[in-house]
N, C-alpha and C positions, 0 to 999 in steps of 0.2 A: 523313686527317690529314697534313698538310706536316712536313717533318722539320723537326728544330731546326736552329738556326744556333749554330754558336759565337760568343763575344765576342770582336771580332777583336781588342781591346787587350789581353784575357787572352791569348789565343791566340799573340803575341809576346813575353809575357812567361811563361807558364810552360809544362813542358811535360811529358810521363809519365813515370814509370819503367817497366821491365819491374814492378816489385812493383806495381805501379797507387799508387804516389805522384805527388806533385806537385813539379817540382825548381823555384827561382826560382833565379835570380842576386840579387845585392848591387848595393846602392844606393852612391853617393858615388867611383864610378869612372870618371865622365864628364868631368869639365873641371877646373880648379883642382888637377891634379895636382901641379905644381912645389911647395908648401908639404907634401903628404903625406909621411912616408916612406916609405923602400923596402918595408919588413916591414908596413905598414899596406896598402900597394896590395897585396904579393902574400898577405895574407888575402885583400883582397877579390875576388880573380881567383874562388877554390870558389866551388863552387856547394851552394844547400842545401836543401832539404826546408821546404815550407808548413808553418808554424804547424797545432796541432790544431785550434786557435783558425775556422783561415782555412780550412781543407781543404773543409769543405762548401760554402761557398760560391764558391770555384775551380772547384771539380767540378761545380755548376750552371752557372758561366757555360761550359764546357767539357764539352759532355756527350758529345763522341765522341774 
């Protein structure tokens, strides 16, 4: 049997915890910065925890 492959677009964007979660980053901190504010970007710096929603399917495209 050949091993699995990760998905390497998942693979960039999430990645483990010691607890075996899944951390993402936040959306909307890539460009059009100058109209945000300050307290709005520095929410979006954390980082946070996959939806329960999305967890299994993360952890398929990421089986190792």
């Amino acid at each position: 049997m050949p091993k699995m492959k990760s998905h390497s677009g998942a693979a960039k964007r999430f990645s483990k915890t010691p607890s075996d979660e899944m951390k993402r980053a936040q959306s909307h901190r890539r460009h059009i910065l100058t109209k945000k504010s300050s307290k709005r970007k520095r929410h979006l710096r954390d980082d946070l925890l996959v939806s329960k929603a999305d967890k299994a399917l993360v952890k398929r495209m990421l089986p190792y």
